[in-house]
C-alpha positions as CSV (number, residue, x, y, z in Angstrom):
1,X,100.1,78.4,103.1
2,X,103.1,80.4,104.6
3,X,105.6,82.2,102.4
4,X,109.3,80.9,103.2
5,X,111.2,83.9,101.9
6,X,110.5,87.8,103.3
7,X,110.2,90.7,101.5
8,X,113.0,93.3,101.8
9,X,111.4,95.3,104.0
10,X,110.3,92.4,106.5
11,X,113.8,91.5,106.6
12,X,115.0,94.9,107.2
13,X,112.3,94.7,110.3
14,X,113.3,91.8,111.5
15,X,116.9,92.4,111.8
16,X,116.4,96.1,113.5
17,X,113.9,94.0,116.2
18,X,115.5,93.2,119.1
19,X,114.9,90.1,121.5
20,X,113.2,90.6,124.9
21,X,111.2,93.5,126.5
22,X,113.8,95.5,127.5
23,X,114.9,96.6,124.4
24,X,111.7,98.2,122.7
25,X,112.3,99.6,119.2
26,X,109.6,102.7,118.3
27,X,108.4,102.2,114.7
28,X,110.2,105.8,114.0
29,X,113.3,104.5,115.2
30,X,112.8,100.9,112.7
31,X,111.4,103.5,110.1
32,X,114.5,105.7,110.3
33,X,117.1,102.9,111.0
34,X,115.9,100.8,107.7
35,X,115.0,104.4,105.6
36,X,111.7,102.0,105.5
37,X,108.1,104.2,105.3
38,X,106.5,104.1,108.5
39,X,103.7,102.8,107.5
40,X,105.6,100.0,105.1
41,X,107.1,99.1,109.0
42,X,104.0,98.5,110.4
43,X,102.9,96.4,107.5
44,X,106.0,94.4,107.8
45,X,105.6,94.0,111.5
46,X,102.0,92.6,110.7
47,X,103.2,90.6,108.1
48,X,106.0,89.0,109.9
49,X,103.9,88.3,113.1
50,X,101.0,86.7,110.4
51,X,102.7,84.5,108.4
52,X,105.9,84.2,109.6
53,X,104.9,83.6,113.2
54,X,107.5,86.2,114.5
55,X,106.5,86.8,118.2
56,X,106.9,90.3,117.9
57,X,104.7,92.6,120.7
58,X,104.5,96.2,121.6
59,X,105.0,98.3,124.9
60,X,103.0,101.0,125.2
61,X,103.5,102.2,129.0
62,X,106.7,103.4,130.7
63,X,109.9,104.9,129.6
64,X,110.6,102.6,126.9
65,X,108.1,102.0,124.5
66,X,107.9,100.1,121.2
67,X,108.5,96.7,119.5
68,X,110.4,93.9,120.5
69,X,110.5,89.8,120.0
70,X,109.6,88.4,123.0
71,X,111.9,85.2,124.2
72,X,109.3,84.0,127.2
73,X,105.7,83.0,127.1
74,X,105.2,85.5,130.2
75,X,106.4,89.0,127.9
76,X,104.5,87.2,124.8
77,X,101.7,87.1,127.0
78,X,102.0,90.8,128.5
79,X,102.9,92.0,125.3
80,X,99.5,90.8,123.9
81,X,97.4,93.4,126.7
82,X,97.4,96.4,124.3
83,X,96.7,94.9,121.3
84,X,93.7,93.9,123.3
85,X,93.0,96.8,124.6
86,X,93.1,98.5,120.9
87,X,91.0,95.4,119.5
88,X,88.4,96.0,122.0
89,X,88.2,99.6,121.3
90,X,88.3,99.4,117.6
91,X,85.3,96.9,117.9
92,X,83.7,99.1,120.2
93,X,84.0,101.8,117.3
94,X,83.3,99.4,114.3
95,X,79.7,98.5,116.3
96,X,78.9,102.0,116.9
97,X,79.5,102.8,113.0
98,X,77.7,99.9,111.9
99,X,74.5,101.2,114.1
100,X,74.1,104.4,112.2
101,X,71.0,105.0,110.7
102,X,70.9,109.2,110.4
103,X,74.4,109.8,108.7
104,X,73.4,113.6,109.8
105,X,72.3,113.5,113.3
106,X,75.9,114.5,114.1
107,X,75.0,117.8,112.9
108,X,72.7,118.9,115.6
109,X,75.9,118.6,117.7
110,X,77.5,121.1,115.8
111,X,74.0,123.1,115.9
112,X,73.8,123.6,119.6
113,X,77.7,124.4,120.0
């Protein structure tokens, strides 16, 4: 079940977002617009993207990087590439982790410099 009012900090997000890919917003600059934790930001973009269905993206290449809400299918859709690309390489790490059996085999690492 979706929640129908936001929190004041997913309001405060939503309202520093911008519409459309060329005007990115960096988490520092919705962090220091809102006086909002940085962390509380990215928790409120999560949040409002969850269970709000907000269709807010990330760029991560080019000049102008950060956050936006996309307005087409086509910048939803290239928006969606690097989170991905991260989910990929944080399952990639999660299935290396969960493969350990020597917690200290690491160490010969540090043994042979």
């Amino acid at each position: 079940m979706k929640r129908n009012r936001l929190q004041e900090a997913e309001m405060a997000v939503l309202t520093t977002l911008k519409k459309g890919r060329p005007n990115t917003t960096t988490g520092g600059e919705i962090a220091t617009i809102t006086n909002i934790p940085t962390r509380e930001v990215y928790q409120a973009i999560h949040n409002l993207s969850t269970k709000y269905n907000v269709p807010i993206v990330g760029e991560r290449s080019g000049m102008r990087r950060g956050y936006f809400i996309a307005e087409t299918k086509e910048e939803l859709l290239n928006g969606l590439k690097p989170l991905e690309s991260q989910v990929r390489r944080e399952l990639k790490r999660l299935t290396s982790l969960v493969a350990i059996e020597d917690l200290t085999e690491y160490e010969t690492l540090l043994e042979r410099g």
